[in-house]
N, C-alpha and C positions, 0 to 999 in steps of 0.2 A: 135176715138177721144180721144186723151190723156188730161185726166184735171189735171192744173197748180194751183198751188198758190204758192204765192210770199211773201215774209217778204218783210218789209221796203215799200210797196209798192207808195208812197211819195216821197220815196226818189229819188234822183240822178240816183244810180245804177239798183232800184224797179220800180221807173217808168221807165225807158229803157227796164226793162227786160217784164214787165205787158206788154208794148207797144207792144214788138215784138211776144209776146206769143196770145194776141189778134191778131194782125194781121197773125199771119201762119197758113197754110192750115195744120189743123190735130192738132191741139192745140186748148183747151179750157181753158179760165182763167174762175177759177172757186173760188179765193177765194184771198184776200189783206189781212198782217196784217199791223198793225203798233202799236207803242207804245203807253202806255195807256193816258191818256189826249193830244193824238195828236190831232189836228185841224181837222183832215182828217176823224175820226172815226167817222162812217154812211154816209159818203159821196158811193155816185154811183164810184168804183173803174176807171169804164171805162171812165168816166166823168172827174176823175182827171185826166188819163195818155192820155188824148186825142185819145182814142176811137171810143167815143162815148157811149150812156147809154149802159151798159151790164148788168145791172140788179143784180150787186156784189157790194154786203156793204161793205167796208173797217171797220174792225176789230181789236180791240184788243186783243182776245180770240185768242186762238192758237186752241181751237177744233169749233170755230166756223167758224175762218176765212180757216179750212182746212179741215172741213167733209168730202167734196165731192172730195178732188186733190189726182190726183195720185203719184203726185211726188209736191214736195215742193220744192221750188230753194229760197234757202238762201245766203244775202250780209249783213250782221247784225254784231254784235259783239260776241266773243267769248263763254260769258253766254249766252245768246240768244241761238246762234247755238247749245250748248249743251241742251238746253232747247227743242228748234223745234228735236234735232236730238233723244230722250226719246221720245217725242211724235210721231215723225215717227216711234220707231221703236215698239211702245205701238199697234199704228195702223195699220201697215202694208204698210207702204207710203213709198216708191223710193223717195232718198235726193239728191240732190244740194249743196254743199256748196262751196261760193268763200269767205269766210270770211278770214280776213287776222291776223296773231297776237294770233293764236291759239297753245299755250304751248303743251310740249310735252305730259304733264300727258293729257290734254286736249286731244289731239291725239287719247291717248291710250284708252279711254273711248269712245271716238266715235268709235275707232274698237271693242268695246264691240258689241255697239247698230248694227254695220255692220253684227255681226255676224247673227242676225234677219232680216234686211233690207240691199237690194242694196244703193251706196250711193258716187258719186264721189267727191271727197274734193281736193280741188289746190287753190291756193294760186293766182290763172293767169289762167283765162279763155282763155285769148288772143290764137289764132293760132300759131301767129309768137312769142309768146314766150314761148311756149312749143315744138315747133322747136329750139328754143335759147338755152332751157336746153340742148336738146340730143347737139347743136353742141357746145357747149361751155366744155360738158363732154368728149368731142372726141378731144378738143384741147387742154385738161388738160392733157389726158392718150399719147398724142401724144410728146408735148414737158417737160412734168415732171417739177423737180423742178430748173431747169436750167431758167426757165422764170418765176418772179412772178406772182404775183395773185394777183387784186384788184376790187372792185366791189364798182361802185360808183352806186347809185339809187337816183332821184330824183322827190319829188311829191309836190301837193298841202298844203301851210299852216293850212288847217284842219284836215289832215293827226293826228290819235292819236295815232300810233304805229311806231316803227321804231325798227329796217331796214323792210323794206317792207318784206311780206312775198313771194312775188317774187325775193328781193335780195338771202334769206335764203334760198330759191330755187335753186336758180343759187349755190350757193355756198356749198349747200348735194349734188348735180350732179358734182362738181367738184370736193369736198372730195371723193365721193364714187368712182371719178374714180382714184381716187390718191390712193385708199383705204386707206384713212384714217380716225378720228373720228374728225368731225369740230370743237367739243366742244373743244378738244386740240389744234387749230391751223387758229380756228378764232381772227380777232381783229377787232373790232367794235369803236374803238376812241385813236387818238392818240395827248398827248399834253406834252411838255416841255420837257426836255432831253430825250428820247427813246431811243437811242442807234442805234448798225447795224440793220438793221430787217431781224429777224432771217429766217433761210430757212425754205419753203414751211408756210410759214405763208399766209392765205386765209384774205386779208383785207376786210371791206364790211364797205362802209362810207355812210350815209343820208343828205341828205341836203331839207330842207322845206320852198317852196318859193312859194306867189302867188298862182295861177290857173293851175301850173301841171300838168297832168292828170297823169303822168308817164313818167319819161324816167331811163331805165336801160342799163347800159357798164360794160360791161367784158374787164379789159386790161392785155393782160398776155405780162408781158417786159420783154424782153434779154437784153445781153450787148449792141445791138449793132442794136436792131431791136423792135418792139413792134406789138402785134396784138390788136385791139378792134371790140370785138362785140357791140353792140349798137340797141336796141328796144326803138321806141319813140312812146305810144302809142298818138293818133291822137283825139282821142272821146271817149268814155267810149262805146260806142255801140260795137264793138271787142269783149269786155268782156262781155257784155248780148245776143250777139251773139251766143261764145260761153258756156253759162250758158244754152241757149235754147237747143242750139247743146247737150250738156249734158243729158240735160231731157229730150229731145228724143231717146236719146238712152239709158239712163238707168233703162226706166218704165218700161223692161221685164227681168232685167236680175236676176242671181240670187244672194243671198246675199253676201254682203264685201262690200271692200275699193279699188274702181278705183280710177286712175287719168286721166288727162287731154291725159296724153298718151296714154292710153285705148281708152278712147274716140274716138282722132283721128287714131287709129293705128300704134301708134309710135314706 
């Protein structure tokens, strides 16, 4: 039996994730946090996400809501996650992270802590869009800079980061296969006289509307033709799917920095 706990466990993504970690054969939720004067703290975890009693106090305490889990699946914010991921790596606990908005220097610290602890970090749990990356990498390396590049992503108005760390995704799998460096050849907003737009420029534009869940397009245009890729997610369950899928597989491995390709065998 592999024991789970969950950040955010309240939340949107936390109760999705709590829900399906109680429900599967070989998973134990054995521990909720949430943020400190939430509503939710001391409540029966399995009572919030519709369970039923499990006999788990939701927590503000990061070593109390996490004594007993073997792996920690984090959907939190930035500080947070480098927070849970020091404690993982203090403890001994196999990490989770789908947090989105996560800076490079941020990055590089949690490959510190990786080097103590296993620990898979993406930005897109989703299945079909971590199949999007590889095929959207293989239709960058294919038709070059003959065909632009634009990356439109579209989410929910409560969204507080932008461009999705799934857009940023798509767009280091398309750099990398251009071999190029995106910081040189991204553009993220354009307004008022701009000019030609210059070649192998990687666009990547946000828009924040509504109830969202996600929808991301890759359009790569010729003169005379256009491809678009296009992931619309449906539910948020996809992505606590695969957060599950994650933490089953990464409470034995040994320590680093997987991604979602790992995971599935990409």
């Amino acid at each position: 039996m592999i024991k789970i706990g969950v950040t955010g466990i309240a939340g949107r993504m936390g109760s999705f994730i709590g829900l399906l970690v109680a429900e599967a054969e070989g998973l134990e939720l054995t521990g909720g946090l949430e943020a400190p004067g939430h509503k939710s703290i001391g409540a029966d975890a399995g009572l919030l996400i519709g369970a039923g009693s499990l006999g788990v106090k939701v927590s503000d305490d990061i070593d109390k809501a996490f004594r007993d889990a073997q792996v920690i699946i984090d959907f939190s914010h930035p500080e947070v996650s480098l927070k849970i991921a020091k404690f993982a790596a203090d403890e001994d606990k196999a990490l989770v992270i789908g947090t989105t908005g996560i800076s490079g220097e941020q990055t590089e610290q949690l490959r510190v802590y990786a080097k103590k602890i296993p620990m898979v970090v993406s930005p897109n749990m989703s299945i079909g869009v971590n199949v999007m990356f590889k095929v959207v990498a293989a239709l960058a390396e294919m038709l070059g800079d003959a065909y632009d590049v634009e990356i439109v992503e579209t989410h929910h108005r409560l969204k507080k980061d932008a461009p999705s760390g799934t857009a940023l995704g798509l767009a280091r799998s398309i750099a990398e296969a251009k071999g190029v460096a995106l910081d040189d050849h991204a553009c993220y907003e354009r307004h008022g006289i701009i000019g030609r737009r210059p070649d192998g420029q990687i666009g990547i534009q946000s828009l924040r509307a509504g109830d969202i869940i996600g929808d991301h397009t890759v359009l790569f245009a010729g003169n005379s033709e256009r491809i678009e890729v296009t992931h619309q997610a449906h539910t948020r369950q996809n992505f606590a799917g695969g957060a599950v899928r994650a933490a089953r597989w990464i409470h034995d491995k040994t320590p680093g920095m997987y991604s979602m390709a790992d995971v599935l065998g990409l």
